[in-house]
C-alpha positions in Angstrom: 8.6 -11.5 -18.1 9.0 -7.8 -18.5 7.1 -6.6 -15.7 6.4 -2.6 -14.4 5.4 -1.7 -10.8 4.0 1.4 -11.0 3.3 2.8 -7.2 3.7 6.3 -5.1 6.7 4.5 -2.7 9.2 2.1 -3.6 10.7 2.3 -0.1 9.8 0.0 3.1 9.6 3.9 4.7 6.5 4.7 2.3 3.4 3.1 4.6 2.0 0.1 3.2 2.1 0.2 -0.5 5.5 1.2 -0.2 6.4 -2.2 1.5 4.4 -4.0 -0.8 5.9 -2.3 -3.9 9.3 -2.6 -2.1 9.1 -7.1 -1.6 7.3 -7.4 -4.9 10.3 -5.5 -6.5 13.6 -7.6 -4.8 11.5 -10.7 -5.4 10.6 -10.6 -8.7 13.9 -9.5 -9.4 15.3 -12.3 -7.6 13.3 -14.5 -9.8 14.7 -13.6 -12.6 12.1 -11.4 -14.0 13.0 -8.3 -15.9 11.8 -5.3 -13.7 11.1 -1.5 -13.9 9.7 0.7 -11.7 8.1 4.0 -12.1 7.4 6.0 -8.9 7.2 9.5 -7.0 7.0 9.2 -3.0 7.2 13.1 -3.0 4.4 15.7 -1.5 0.7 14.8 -1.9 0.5 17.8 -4.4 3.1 16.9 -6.2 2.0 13.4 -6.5 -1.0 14.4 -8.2 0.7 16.3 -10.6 2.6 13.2 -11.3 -0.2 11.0 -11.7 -2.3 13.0 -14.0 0.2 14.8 -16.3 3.9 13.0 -15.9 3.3 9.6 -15.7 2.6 8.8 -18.9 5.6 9.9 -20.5 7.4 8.0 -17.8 5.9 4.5 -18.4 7.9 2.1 -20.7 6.5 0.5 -23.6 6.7 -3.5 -24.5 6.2 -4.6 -21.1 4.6 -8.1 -20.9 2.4 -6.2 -17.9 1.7 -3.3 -15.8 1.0 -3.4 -12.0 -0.3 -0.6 -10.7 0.2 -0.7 -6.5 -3.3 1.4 -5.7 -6.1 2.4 -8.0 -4.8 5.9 -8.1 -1.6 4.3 -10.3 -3.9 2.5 -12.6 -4.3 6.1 -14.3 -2.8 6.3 -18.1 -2.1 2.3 -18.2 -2.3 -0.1 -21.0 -5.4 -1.6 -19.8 -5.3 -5.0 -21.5 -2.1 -5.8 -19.8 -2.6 -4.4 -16.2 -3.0 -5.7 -13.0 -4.1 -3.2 -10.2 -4.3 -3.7 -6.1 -6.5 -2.7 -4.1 -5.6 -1.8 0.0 -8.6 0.3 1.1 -11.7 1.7 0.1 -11.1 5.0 2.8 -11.2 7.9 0.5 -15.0 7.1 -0.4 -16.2 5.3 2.4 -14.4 6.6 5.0 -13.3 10.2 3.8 -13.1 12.1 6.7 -10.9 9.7 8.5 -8.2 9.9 5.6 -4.2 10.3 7.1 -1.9 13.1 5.4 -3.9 16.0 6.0 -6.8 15.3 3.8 -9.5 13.9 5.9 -8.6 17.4 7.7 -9.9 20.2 5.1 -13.2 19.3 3.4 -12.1 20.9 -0.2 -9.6 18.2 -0.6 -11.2 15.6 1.1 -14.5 15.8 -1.5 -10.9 16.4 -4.3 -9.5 13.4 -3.2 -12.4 10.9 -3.2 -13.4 12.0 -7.1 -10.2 11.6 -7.8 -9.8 7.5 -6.2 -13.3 7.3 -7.2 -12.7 8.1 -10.8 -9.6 5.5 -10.0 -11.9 2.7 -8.9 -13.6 2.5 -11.7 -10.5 2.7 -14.2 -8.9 0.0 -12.5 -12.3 -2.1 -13.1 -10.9 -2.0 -16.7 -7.7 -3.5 -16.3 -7.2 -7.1 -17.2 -6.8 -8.3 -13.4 -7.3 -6.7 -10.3 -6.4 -7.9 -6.2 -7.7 -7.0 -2.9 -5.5 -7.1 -0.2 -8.3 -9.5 2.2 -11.8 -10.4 1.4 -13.6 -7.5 3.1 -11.7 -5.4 0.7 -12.6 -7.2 -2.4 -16.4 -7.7 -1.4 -16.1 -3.9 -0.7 -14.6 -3.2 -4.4 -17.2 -5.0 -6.4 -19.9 -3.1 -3.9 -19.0 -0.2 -4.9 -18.8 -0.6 -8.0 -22.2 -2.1 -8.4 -21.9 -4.4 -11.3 -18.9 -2.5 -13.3 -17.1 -5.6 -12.4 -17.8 -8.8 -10.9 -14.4 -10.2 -10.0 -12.1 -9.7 -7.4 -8.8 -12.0 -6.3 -7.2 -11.4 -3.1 -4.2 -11.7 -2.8 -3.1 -11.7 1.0 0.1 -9.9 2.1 3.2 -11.0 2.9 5.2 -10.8 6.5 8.8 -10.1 7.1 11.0 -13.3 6.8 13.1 -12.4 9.9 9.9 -11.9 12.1 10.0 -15.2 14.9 9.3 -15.1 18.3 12.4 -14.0 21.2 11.7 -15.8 24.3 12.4 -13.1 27.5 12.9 -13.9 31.1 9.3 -12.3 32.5 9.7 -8.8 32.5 8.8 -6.7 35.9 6.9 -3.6 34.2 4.6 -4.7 31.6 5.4 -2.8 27.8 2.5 -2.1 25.7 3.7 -1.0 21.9 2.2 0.7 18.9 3.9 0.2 15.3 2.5 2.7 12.4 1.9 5.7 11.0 1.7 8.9 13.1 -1.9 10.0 11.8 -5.3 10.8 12.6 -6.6 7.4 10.9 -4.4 5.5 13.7 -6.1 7.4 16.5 -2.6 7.4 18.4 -3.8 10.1 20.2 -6.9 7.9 22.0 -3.9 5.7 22.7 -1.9 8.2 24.1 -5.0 9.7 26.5 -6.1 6.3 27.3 -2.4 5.4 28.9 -1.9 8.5 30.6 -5.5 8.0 32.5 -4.5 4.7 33.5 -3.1 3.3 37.1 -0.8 1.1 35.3 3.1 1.1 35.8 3.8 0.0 32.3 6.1 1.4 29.5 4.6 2.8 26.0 6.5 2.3 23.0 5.3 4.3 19.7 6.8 3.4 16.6 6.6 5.6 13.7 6.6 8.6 11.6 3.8 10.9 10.2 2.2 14.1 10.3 1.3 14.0 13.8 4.5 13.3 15.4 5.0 16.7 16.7 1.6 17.0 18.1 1.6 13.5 19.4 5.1 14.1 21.3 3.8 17.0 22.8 0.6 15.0 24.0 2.6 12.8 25.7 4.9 15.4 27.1 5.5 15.1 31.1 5.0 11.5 31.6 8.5 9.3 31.4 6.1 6.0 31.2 6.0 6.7 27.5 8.6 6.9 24.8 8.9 7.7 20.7 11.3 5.1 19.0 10.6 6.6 15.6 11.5 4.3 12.0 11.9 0.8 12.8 14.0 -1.7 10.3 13.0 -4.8 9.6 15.9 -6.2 11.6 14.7 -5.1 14.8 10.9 -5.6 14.3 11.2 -9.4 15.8 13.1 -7.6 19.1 10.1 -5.1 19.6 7.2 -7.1 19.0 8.3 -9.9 21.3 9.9 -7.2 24.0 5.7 -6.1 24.3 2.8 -7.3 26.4 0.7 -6.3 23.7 0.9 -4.4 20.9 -2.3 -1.9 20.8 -3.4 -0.5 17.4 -6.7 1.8 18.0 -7.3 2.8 14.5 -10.2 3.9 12.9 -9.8 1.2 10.2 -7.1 -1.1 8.4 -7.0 -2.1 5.0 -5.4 -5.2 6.3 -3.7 -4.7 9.6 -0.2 -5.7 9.0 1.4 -4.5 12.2 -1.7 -7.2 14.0 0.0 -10.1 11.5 4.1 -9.0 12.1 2.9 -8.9 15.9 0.9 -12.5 16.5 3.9 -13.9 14.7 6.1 -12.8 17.3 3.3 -14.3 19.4 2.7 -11.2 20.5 -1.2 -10.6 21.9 -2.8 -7.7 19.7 -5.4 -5.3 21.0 -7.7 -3.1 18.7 -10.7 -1.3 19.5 -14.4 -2.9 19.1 -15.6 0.2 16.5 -12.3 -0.5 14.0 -12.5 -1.1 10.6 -10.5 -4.9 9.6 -10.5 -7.6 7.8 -12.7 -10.4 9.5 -9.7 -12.4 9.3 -7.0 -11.0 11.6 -10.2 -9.2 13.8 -11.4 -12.0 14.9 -7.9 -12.5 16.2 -7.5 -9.7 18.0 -8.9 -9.0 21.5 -11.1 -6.0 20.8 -11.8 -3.2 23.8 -14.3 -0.8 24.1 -11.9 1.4 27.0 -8.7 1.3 26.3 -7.8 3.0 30.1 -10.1 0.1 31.8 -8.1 -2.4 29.4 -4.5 -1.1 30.6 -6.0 -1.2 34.4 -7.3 -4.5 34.1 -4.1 -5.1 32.8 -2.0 -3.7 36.1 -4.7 -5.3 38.3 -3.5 -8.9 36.5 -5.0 -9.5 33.8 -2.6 -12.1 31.5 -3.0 -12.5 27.9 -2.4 -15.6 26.4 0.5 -15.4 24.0 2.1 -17.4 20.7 -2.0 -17.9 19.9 -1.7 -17.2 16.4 2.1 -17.2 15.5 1.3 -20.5 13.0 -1.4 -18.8 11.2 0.4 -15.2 10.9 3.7 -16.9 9.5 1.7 -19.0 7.1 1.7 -15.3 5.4 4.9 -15.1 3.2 6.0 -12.5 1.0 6.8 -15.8 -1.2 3.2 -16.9 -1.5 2.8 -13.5 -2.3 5.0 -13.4 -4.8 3.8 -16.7 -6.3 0.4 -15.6 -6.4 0.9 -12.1 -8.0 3.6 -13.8 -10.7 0.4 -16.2 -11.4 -1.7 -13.4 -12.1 0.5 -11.8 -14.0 1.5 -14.8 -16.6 -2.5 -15.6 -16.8 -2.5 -11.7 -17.8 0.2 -11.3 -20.2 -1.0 -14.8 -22.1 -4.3 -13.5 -22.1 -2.9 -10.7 -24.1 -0.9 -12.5 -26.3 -3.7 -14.7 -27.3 -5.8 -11.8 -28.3 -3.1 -10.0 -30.2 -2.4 -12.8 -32.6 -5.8 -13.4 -33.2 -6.3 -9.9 -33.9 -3.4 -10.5 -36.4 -1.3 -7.6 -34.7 
């Protein structure tokens, strides 16, 4: 099939999407499939400048089908031959909790929901569309309140190289955090929370964002915690299984892929009772309502069982993925095929 992923990032750097664009890409590709991409990872301004005006004379023509990687991308495509995914519903339902500066300044906060509001509903014209988990798809045909009435999901994949590293018992517990450096992630309740403890543990914060700077400089002056930055793939089995627990106090997830790479390291994953996530890595999680009286229950011996959910989060591979999106898109493309030769054309 000719098949073009249309999507902001088209690097494992570019948050999420960028990852899922990034798999989908090298395995279709490996598959044998005829692929194209059509992206711009640049500044949020000029992003929207390439979504409304230059992305339609950057789109082939004759592809078998379109997928665009958010609702935003689903803008100026073929809609009888598109497929669309759908991560998060934040920039309407949760709008002032948006990452990148938006949830920040009200003008472009109310800007940017129109916009991925006006998104939502184009994508509901497109000949498929996939959530991401089941309280994202429930959440999509909510919204949209009878525009449309279907939904697959279409779970994410995991790294292949993620398996657990057995360590000899370490003598200073490591708590981790892997993610974007933003206010959605509420690293800095993290951050607070550790330095208020009595434990004599080591923080690891992985990641880049906005709030790096700011972040750094809330840490500043205590040695327990430390900034690793980017992490590769490679090394993501090493630093998940290196932690005691991997803590990830964000306002809300979309999915929670950092919770899924962690429990298949077998590493325990904490989150906070008020976040946002899918029922089905939540109810995985232990949730805390005080992250400080977690990390002292924690120094006064609290253990955590580990390797609880490693089967279940491996189960999630980027070639079920795959299979499932390549599924779609064949039902799609027939779909359209059918139609045109009836229609004679």
């Amino acid at each position: 099939m000719k098949i073009c992923l249309v999507s902001r990032y088209m690097t494992l750097r570019g948050a999420g999407i960028g990852r899922v664009a990034s798999r989908l890409y090298e395995g279709l590709t490996a598959r044998g499939h005829d692929v194209c991409t059509v992206h711009d990872g640049s500044s949020l301004a000029a992003y929207w400048w390439f979504t409304v005006v230059r992305k339609p004379f950057l789109l082939p023509k004759h592809m078998d089908v379109y997928h665009a990687l958010s609702p935003v991308e689903s803008l100026w495509l073929p809609e009888e031959k598109s497929v669309v995914t759908i991560h998060d519903l934040f920039p309407v339902m949760y709008p002032m909790f948006q990452g990148a500066g938006i949830g920040e300044n009200r003008i472009v906060q109310w800007f940017s929901g129109e916009f991925f509001a006006h998104s939502l509903f184009k994508s509901a014209m497109c000949a498929a569309v996939a959530a991401n988990s089941t309280m994202t798809a429930s959440q999509y045909i909510r919204y949209l309140d009878g525009f449309r009435s279907r939904c697959d999901v279409i779970y994410l994949g995991i790294s292949p190289e993620l398996a657990p590293m057995h360590f000899p018992r370490a003598k200073r517990q490591r708590f981790g955090y892997l993610g974007q450096l933003d206010r959605r992630k509420r690293v800095d309740v993290l951050i607070r929370a550790f330095r208020e403890s009595k434990t004599d543990a080591t923080l690891l914060i992985a990641g880049a964002g906005r709030d790096d700077a700011a972040l750094r400089q809330l840490a500043a002056g205590d040695s327990r915690i430390t900034f690793i930055g980017f992490l590769p793939d490679s090394k993501l089995s090493l630093f998940y299984s290196s932690l005691t627990a991997l803590v990830l106090p964000s306002y809300m997830e979309g999915w929670g892929l950092p919770a899924v790479e962690a429990m298949a390291c077998g590493t325990p994953v904490v989150i906070l009772q008020d976040t946002v996530m899918p029922f089905e890595v939540r109810e995985r999680c232990l949730q805390s309502g005080d992250l400080r009286a977690f990390f002292d229950e924690m120094a006064g011996g609290l253990v955590l069982e580990r390797d609880a959910h490693a089967d279940w989060a491996m189960s999630h591979t980027w070639e079920r993925c795959i299979n499932e999106y390549e599924a779609l898109y064949r039902t799609v493309a027939e779909a359209h095929r059918g139609a045109a030769a009836s229609s004679g054309r």
